[in-house]
Backbone bond lengths (Angstrom), bond angles and torsions (degrees), N, CA, C in turn:
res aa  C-N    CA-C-N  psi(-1)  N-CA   C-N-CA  omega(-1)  CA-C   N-CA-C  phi
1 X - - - 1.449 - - 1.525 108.45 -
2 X 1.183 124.97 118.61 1.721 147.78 174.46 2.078 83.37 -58.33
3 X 1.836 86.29 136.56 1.287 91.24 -172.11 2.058 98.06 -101.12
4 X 1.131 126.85 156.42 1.167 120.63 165.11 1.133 146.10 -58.67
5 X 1.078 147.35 99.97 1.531 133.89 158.22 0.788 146.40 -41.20
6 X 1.268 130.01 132.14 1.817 134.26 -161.55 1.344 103.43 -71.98
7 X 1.307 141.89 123.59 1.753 115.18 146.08 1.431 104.07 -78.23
8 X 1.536 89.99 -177.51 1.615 99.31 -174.56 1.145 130.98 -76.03
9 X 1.482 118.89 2.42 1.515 131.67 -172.45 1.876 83.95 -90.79
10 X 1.633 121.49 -48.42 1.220 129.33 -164.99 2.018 78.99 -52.38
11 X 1.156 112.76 -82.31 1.082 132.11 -124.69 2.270 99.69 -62.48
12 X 1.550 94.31 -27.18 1.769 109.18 -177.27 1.656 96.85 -71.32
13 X 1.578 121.29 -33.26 1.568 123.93 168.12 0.763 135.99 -35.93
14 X 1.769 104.77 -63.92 1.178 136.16 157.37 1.616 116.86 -24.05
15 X 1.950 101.41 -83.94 0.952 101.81 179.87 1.521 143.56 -48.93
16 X 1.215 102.57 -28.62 1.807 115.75 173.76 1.620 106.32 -83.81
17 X 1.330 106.01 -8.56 1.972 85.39 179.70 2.015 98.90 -96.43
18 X 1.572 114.50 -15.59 1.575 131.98 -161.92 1.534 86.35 -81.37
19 X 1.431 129.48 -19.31 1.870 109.16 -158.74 1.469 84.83 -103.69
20 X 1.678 104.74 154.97 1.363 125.96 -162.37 1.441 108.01 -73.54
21 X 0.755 104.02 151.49 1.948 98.76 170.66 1.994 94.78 -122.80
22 X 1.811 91.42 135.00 1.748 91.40 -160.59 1.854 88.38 -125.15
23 X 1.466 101.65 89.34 1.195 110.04 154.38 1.225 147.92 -62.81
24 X 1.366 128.63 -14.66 1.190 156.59 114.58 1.530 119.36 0.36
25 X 1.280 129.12 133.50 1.506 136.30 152.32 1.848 90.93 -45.90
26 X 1.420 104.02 144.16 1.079 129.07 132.26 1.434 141.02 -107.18
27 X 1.214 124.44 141.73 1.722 130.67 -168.93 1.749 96.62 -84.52
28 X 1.283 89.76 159.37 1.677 94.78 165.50 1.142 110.62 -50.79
29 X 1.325 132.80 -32.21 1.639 108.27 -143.91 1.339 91.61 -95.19
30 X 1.599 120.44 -7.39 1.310 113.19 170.97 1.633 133.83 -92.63
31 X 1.502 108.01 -26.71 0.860 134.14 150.77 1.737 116.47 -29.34
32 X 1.640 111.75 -71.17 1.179 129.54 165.63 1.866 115.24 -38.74
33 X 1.047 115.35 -40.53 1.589 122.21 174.63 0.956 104.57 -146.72
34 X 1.567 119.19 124.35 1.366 135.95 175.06 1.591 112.68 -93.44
35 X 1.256 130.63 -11.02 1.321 128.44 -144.23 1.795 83.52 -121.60
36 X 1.180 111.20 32.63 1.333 104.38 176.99 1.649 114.36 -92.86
37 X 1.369 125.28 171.45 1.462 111.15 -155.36 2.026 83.45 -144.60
38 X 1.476 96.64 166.36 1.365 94.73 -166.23 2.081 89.69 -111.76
39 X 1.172 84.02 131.95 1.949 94.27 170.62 1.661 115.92 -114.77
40 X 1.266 124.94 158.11 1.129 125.85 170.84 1.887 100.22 -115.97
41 X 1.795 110.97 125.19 1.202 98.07 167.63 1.334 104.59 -128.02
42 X 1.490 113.76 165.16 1.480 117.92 178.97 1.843 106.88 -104.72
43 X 1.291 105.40 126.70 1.697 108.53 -163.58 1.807 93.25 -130.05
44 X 1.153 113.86 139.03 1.293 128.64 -178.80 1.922 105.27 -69.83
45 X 1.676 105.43 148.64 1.385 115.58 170.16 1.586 128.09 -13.61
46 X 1.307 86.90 -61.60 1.665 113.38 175.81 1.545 121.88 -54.96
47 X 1.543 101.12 -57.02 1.372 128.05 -177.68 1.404 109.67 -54.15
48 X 1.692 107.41 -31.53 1.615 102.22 179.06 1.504 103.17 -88.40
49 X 1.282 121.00 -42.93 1.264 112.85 -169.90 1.501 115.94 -42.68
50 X 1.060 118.82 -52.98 1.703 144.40 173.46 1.678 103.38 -34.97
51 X 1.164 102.07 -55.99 1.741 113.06 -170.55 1.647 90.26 -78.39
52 X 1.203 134.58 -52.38 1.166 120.69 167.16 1.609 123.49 -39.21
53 X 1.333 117.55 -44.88 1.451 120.11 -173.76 1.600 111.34 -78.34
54 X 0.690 102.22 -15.32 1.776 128.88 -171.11 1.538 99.39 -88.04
55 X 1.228 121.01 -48.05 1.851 112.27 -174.92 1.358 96.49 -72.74
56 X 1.623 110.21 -65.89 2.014 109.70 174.23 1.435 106.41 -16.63
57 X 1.034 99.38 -77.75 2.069 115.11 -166.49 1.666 103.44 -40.54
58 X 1.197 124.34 -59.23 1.423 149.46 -161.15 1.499 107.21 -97.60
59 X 0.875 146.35 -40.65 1.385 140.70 -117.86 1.255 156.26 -13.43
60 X 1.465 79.58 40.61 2.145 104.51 170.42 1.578 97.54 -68.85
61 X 1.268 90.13 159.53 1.535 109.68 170.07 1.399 123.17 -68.04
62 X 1.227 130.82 166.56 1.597 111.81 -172.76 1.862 88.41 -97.05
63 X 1.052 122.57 4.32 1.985 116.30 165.28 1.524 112.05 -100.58
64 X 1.637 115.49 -1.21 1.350 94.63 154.50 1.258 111.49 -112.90
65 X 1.342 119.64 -2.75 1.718 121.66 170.86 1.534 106.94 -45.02
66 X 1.428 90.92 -73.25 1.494 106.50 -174.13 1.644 112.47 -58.93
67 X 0.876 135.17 -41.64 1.894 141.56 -174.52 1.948 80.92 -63.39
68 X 1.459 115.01 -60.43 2.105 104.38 173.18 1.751 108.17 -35.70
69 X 1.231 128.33 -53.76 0.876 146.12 -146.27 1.241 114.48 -82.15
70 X 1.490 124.22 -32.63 1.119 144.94 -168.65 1.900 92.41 -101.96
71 X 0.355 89.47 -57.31 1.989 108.66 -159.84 1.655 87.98 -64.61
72 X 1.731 123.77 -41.90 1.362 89.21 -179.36 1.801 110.42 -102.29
73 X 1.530 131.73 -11.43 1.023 126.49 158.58 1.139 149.87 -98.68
74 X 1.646 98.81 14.59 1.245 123.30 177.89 1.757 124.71 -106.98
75 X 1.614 96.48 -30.90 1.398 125.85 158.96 1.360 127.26 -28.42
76 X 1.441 92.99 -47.80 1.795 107.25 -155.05 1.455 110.42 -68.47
């Protein structure tokens, strides 16, 4: 059996029922970029403690610490 093809009315449907609806408060830092995506990373004992001491001190989040962190030494 020949499978169907979307037209583009199918396919614009699609797309507007597939995007999230974010009922939720958003924070600035999300606000600021919407097109952000959620990751899971694995960071050593230490590595958290640090990002821990770092939000206290600061009080960024430890997902915009790291997105700083990434973005300016990873960038280059």
């Amino acid at each position: 059996m020949a499978k169907a093809k979307l037209t583009n009315l199918t396919q614009s449907w699609i797309n507007s029922k597939t995007q999230k609806s974010n009922n939720v408060k958003t924070s600035k830092h999300q606000t600021a970029n919407l097109s952000k995506s959620m990751q899971t990373i694995y960071i050593s004992s230490e590595a958290k403690k640090l990002l821990w001491q770092k939000r206290v001190e600061t009080g960024d989040s430890l997902s915009s610490t790291i997105e700083t962190l990434i973005l300016t030494y990873l960038k280059k």
